[in-house]
mmCIF file as gemmi writes it, N, C-alpha and C atoms, coordinates in Angstrom:
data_model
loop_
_atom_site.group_PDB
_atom_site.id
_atom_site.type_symbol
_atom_site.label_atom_id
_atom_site.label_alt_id
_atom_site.label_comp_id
_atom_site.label_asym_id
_atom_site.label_entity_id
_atom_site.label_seq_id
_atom_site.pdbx_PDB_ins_code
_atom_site.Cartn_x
_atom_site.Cartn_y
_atom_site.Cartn_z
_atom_site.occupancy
_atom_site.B_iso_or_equiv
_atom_site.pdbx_formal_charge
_atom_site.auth_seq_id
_atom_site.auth_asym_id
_atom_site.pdbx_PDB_model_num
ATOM 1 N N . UNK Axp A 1 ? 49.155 88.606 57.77 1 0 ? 1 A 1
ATOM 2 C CA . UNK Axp A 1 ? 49.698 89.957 57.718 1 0 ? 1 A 1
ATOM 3 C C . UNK Axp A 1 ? 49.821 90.547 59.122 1 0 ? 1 A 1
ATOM 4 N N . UNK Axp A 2 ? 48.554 90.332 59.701 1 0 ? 2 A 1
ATOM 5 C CA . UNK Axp A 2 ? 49.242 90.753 60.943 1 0 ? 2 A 1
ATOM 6 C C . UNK Axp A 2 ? 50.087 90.312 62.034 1 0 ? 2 A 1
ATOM 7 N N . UNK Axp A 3 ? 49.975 89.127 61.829 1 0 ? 3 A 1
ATOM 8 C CA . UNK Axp A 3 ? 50.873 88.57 62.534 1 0 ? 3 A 1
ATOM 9 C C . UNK Axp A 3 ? 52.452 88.82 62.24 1 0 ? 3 A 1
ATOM 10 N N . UNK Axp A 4 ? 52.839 89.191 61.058 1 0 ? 4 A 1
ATOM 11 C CA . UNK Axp A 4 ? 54.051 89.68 60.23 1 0 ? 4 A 1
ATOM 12 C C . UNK Axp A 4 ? 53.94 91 60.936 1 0 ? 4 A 1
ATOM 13 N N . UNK Axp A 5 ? 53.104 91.616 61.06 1 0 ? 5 A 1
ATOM 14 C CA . UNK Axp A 5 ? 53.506 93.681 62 1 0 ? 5 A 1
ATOM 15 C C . UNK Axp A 5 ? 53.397 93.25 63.339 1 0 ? 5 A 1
ATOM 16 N N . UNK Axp A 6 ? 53.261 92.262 63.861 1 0 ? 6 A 1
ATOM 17 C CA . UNK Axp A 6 ? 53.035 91.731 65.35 1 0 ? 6 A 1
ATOM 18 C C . UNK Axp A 6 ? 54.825 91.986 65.312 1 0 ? 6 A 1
ATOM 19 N N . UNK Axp A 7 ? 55.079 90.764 64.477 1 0 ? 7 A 1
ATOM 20 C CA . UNK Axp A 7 ? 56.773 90.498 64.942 1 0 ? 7 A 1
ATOM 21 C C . UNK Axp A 7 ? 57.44 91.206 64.528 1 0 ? 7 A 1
ATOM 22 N N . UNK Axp A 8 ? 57.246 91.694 63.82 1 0 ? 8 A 1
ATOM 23 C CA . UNK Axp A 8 ? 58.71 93.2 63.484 1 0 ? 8 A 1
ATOM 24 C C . UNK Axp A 8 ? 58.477 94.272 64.621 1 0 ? 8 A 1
ATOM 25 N N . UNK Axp A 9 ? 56.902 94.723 65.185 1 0 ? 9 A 1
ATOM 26 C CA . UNK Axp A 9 ? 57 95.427 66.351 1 0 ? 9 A 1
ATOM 27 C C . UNK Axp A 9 ? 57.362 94.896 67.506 1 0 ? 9 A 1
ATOM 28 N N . UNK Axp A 10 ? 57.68 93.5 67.861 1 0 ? 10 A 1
ATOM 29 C CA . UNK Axp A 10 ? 58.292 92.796 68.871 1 0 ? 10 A 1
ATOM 30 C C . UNK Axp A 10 ? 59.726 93.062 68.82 1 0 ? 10 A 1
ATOM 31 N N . UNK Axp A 11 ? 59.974 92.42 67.562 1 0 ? 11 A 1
ATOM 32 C CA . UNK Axp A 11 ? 61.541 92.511 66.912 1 0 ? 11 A 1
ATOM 33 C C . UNK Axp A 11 ? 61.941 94.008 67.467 1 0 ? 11 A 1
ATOM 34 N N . UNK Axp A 12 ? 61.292 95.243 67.032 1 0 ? 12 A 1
ATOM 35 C CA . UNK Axp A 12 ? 61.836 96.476 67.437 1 0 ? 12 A 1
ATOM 36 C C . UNK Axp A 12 ? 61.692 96.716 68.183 1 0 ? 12 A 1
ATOM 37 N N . UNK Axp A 13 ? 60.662 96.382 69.242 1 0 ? 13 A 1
ATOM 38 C CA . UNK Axp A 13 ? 61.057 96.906 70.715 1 0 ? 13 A 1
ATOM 39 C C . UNK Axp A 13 ? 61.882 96.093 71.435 1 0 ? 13 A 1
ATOM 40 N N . UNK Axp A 14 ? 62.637 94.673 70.981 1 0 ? 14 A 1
ATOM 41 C CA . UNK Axp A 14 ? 63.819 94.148 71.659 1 0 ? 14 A 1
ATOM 42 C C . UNK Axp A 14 ? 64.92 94.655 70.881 1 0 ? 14 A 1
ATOM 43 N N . UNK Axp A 15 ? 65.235 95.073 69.745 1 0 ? 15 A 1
ATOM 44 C CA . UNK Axp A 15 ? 66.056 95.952 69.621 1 0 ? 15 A 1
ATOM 45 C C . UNK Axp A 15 ? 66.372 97.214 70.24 1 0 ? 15 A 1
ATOM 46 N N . UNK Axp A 16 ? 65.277 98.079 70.357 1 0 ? 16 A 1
ATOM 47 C CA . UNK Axp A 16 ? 65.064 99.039 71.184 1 0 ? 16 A 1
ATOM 48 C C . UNK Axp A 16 ? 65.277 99.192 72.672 1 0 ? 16 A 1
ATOM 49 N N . UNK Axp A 17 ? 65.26 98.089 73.433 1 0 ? 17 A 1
ATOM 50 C CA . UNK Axp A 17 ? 65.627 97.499 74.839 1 0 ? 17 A 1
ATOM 51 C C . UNK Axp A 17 ? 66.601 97.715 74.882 1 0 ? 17 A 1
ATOM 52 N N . UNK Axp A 18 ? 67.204 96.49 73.967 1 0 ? 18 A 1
ATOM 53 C CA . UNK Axp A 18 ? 68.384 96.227 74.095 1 0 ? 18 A 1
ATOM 54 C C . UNK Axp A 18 ? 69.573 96.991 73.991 1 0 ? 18 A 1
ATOM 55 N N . UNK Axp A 19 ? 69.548 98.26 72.994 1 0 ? 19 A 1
ATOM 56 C CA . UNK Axp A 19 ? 70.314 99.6 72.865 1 0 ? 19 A 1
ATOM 57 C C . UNK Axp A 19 ? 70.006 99.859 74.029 1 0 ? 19 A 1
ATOM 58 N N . UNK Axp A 20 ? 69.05 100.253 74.574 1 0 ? 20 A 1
ATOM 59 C CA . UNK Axp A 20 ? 68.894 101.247 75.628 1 0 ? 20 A 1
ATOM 60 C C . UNK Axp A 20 ? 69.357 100.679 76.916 1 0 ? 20 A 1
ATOM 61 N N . UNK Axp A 21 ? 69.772 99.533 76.746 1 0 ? 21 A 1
ATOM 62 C CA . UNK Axp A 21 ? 70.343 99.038 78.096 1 0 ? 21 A 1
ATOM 63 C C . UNK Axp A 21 ? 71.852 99.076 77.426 1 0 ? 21 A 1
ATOM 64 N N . UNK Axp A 22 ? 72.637 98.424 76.641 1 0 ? 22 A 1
ATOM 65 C CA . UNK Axp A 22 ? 74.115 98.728 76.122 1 0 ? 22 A 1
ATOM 66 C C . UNK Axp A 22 ? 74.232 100.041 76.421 1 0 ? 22 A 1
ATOM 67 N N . UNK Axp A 23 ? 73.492 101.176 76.348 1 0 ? 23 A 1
ATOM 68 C CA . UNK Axp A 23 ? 73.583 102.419 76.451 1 0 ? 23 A 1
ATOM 69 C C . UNK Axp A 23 ? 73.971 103 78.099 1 0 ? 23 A 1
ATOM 70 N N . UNK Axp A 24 ? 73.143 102.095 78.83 1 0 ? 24 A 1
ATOM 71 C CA . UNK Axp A 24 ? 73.395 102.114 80.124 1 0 ? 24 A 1
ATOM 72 C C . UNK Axp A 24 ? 74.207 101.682 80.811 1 0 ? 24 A 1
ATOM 73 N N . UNK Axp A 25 ? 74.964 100.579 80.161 1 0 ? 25 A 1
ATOM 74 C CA . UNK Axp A 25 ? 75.628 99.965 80.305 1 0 ? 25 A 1
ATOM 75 C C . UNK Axp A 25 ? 77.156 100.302 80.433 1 0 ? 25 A 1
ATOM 76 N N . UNK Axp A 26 ? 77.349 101.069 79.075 1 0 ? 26 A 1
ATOM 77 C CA . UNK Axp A 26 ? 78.528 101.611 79.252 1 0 ? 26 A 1
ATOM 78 C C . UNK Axp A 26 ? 78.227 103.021 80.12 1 0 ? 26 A 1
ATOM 79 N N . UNK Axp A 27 ? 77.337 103.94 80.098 1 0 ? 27 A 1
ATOM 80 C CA . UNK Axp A 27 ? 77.458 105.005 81.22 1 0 ? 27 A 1
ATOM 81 C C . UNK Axp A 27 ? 78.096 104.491 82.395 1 0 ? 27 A 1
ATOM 82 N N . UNK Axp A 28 ? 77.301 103.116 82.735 1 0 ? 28 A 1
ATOM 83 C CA . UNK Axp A 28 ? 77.678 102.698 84.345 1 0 ? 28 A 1
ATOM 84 C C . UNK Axp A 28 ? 79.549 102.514 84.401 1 0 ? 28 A 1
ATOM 85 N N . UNK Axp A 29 ? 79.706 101.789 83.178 1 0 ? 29 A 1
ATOM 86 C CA . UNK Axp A 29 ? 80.858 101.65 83.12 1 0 ? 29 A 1
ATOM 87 C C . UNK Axp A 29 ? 81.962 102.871 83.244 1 0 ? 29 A 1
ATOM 88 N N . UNK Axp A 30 ? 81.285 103.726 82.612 1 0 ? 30 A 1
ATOM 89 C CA . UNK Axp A 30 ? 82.645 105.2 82.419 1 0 ? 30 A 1
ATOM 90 C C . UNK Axp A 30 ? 82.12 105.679 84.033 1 0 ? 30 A 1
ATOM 91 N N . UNK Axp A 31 ? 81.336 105.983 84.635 1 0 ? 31 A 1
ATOM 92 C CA . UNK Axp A 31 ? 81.081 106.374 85.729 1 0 ? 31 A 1
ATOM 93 C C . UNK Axp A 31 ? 81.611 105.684 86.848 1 0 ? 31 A 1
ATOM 94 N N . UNK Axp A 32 ? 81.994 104.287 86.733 1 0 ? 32 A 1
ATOM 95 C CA . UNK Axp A 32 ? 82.401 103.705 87.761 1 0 ? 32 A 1
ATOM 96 C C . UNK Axp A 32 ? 84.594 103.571 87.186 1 0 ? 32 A 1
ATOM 97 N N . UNK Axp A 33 ? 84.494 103.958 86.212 1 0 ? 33 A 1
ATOM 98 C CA . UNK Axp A 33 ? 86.16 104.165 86.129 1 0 ? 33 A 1
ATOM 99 C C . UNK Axp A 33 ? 86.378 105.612 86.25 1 0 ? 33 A 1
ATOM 100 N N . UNK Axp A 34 ? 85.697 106.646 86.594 1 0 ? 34 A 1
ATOM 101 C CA . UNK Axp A 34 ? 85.304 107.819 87.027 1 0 ? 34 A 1
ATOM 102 C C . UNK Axp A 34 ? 85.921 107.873 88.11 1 0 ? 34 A 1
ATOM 103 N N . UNK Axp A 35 ? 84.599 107.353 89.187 1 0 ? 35 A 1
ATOM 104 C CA . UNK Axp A 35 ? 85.032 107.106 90.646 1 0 ? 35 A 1
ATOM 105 C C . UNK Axp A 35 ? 86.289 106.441 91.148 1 0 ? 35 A 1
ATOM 106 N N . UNK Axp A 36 ? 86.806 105.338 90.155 1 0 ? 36 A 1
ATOM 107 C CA . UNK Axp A 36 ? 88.065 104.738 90.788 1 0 ? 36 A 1
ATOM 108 C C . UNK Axp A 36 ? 89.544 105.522 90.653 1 0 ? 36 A 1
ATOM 109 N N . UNK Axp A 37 ? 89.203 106.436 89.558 1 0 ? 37 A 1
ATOM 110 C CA . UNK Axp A 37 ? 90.133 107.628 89.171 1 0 ? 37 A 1
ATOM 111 C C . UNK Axp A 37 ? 90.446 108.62 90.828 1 0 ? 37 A 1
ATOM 112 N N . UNK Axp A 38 ? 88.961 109.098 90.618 1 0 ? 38 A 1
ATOM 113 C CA . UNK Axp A 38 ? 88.909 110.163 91.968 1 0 ? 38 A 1
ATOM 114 C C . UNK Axp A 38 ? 89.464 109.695 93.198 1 0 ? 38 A 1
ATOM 115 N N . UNK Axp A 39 ? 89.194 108.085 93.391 1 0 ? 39 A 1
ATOM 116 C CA . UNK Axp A 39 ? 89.405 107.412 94.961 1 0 ? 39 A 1
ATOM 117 C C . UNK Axp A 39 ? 91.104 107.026 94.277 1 0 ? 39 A 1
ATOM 118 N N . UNK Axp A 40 ? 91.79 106.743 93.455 1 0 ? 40 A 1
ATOM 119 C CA . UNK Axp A 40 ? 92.939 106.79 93.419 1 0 ? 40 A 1
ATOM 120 C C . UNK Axp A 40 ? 94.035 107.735 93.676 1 0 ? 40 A 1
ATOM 121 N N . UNK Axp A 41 ? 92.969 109.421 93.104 1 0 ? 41 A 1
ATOM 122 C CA . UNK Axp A 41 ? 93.652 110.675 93.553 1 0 ? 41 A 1
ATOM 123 C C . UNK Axp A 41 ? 93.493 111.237 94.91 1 0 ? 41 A 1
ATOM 124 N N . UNK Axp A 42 ? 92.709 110.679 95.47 1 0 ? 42 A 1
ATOM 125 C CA . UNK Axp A 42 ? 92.403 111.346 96.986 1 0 ? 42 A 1
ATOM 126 C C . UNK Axp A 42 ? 93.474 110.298 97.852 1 0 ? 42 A 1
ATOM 127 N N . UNK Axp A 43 ? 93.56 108.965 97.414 1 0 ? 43 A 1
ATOM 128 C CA . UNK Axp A 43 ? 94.301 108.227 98.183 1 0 ? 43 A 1
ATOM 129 C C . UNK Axp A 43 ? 96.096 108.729 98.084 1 0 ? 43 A 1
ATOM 130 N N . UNK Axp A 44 ? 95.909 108.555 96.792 1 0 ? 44 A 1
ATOM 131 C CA . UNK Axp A 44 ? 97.512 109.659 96.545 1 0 ? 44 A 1
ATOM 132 C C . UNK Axp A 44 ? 97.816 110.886 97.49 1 0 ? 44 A 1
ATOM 133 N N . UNK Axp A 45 ? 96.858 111.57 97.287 1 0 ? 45 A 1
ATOM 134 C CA . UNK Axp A 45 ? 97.072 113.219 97.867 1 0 ? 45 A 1
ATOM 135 C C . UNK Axp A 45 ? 96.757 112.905 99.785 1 0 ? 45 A 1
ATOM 136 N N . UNK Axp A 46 ? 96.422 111.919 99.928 1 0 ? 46 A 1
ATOM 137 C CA . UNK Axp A 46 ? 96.193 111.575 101.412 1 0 ? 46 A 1
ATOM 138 C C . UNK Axp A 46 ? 97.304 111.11 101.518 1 0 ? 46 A 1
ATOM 139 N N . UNK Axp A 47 ? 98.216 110.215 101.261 1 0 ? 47 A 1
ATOM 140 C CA . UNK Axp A 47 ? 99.618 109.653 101.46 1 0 ? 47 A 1
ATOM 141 C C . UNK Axp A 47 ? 100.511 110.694 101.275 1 0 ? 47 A 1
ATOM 142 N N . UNK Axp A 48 ? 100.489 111.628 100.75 1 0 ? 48 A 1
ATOM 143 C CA . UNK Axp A 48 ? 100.934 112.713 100.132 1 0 ? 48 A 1
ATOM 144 C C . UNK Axp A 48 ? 101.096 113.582 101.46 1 0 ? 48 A 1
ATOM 145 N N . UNK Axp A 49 ? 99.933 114.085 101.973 1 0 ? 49 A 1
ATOM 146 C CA . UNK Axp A 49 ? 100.037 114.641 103.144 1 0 ? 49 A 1
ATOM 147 C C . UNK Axp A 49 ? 100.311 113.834 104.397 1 0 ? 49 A 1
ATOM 148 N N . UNK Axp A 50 ? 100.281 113.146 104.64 1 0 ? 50 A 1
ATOM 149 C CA . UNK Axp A 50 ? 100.82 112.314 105.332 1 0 ? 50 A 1
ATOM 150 C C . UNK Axp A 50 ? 101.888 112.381 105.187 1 0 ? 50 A 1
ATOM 151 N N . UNK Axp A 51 ? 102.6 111.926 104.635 1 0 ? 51 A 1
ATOM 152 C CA . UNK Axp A 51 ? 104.246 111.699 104.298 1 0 ? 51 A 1
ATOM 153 C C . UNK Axp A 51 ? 104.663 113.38 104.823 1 0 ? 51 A 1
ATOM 154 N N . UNK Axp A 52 ? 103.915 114.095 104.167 1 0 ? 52 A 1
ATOM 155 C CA . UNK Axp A 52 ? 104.569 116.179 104.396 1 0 ? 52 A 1
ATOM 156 C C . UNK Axp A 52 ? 104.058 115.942 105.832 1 0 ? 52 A 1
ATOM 157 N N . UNK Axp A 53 ? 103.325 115.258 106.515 1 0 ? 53 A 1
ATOM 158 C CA . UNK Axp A 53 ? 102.864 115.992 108.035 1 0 ? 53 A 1
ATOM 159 C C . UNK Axp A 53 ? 104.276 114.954 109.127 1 0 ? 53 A 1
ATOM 160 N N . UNK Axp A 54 ? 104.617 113.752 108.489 1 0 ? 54 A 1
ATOM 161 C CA . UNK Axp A 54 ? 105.291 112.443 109.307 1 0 ? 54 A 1
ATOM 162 C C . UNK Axp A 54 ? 106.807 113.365 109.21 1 0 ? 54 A 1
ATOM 163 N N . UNK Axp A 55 ? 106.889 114.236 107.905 1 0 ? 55 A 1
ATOM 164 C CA . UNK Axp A 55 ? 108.729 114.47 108.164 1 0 ? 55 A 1
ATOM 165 C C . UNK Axp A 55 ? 108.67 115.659 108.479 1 0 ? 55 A 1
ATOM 166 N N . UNK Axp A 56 ? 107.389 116.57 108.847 1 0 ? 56 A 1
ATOM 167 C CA . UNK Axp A 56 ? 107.481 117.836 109.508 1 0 ? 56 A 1
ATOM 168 C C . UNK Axp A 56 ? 107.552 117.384 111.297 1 0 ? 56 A 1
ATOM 169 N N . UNK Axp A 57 ? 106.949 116.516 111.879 1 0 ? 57 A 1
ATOM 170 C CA . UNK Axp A 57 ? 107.246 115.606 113.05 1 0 ? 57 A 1
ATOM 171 C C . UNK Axp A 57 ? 108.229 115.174 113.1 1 0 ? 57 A 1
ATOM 172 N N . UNK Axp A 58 ? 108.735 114.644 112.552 1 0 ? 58 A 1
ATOM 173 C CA . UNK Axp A 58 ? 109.902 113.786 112.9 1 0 ? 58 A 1
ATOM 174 C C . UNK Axp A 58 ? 111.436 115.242 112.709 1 0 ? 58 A 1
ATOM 175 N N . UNK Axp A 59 ? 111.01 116.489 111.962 1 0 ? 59 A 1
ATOM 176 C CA . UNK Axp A 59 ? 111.565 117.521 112.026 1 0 ? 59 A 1
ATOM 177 C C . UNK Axp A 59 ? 111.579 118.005 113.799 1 0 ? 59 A 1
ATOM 178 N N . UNK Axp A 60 ? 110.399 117.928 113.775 1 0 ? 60 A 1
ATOM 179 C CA . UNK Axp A 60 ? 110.419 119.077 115.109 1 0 ? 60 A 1
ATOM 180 C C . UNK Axp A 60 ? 110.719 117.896 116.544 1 0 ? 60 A 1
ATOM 181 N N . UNK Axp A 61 ? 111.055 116.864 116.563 1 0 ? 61 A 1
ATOM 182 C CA . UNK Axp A 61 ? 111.313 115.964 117.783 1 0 ? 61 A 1
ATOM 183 C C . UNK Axp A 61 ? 112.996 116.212 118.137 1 0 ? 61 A 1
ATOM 184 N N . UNK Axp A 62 ? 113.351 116.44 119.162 1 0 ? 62 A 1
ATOM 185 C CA . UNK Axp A 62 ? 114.525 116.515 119.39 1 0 ? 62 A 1
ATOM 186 C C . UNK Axp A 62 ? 115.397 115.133 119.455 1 0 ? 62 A 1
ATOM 187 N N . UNK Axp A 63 ? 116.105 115.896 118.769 1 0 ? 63 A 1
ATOM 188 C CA . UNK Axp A 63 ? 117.499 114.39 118.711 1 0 ? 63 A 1
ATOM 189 C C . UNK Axp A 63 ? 118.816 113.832 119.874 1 0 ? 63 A 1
């Protein structure tokens, strides 16, 4: 008998692990397609200004 409540409390705390890491798992995941979002929009809006600062220069150079 006890050896039978030994392994079901084994059994549930590797169940219990194991959620709690899948759990972590995907956080890391949405958090890191998070960041690649943000570094995609800053890279945009940096080319962005760039491009508005290269044809305000190339405005003001005499021809």
């Amino acid at each position: 008998m006890q050896s039978y409540v030994f392994t079901l409390l084994c059994l549930t705390f590797l169940v219990s692990i194991t959620s709690f890491d899948a759990m972590n798992a995907r956080k890391r995941c949405t958090c890191t397609r998070i960041m690649e979002s943000d570094e995609n929009f800053l890279t945009a809006q940096r080319s962005a200004c760039a491009e508005v600062e290269y044809q305000e220069k190339t405005k003001k150079l005499p021809q």
